[in-house]
N, C-alpha and C positions, 0 to 999 in steps of 0.2 A: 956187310951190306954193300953190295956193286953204287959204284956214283950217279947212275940212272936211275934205279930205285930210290935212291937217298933225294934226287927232287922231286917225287912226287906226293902230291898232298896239297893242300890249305896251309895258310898259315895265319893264326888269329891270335896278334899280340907274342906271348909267347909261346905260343903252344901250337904244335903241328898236326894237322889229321890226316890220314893215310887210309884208305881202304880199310886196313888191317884195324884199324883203330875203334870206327863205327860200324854202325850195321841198321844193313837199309830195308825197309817191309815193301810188295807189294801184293797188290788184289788183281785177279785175275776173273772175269766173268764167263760164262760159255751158255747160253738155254738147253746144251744139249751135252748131259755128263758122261756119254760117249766120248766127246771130245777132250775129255783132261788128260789121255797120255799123249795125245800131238800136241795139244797147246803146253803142258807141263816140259816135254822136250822141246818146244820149239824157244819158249822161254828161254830154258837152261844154254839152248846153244847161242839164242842172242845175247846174253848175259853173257858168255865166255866171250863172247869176242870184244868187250871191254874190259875185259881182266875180273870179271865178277864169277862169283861160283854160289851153285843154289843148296842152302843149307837143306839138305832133306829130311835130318831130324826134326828139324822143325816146319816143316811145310806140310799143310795139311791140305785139305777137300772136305766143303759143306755146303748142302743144300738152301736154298732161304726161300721161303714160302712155302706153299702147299706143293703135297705132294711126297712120297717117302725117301727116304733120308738117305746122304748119298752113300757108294757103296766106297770102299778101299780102293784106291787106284796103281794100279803096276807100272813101274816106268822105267825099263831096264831093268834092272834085278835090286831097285827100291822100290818100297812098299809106301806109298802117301797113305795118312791113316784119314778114316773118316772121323768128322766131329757133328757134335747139334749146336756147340756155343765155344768162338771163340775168342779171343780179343783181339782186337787189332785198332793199334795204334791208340790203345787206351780206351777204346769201347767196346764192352761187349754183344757179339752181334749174334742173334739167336734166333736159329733154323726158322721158328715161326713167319719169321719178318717181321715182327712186331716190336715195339720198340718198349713196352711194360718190364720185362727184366731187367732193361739196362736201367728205366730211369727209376726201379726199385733200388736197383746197387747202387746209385747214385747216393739216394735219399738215404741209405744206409752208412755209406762212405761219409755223408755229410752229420 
């Protein structure tokens, strides 16, 4: 590990975090699902210029509210898969926009 990698990170008590270490979610919104292969690249390339890279296995596209359900999106020679229900950040968020499924899995969890 070069010396300039080795300071970067946090340091909390004893423990160091480093990019490599954690892993960070974000939501992206658009009204018009034409626009997910500019915004999905335009993402990707603001995120590279922090030193961040967008995991594409896990990145997805879903619709919320009315209206039919989004399609696969192309983004370079990745495939973003479509979904109806996913979770994020610990809640699950379901194409309806209605918020009865999560607080069914809730009441179940509980």
């Amino acid at each position: 590990m070069s010396q300039c990698s080795s300071a970067l990170g946090i340091e909390v008590d004893q423990w160091k975090f480093t990019d490599q270490i954690y892993a960070n979610n974000a939501a992206l919104f658009t009204s018009d699902a034409t626009n997910w292969p500019s915004l999905l690249k335009m993402f990707h390339s603001a995120a590279a210029t922090m030193g961040l890279h967008t995991s594409w296995t896990i990145t997805r596209v879903q619709k919320l509210g009315s209206g039919p359900s989004a399609s696969p999106v192309d983004v370079g020679n990745k495939q973003v898969e479509s979904v109806n229900c996913f979770t994020y950040l610990g809640s699950d968020l379901d194409s309806s926009g209605y918020c009865s499924p999560e607080i069914l899995r809730r009441i179940g969890i509980a």
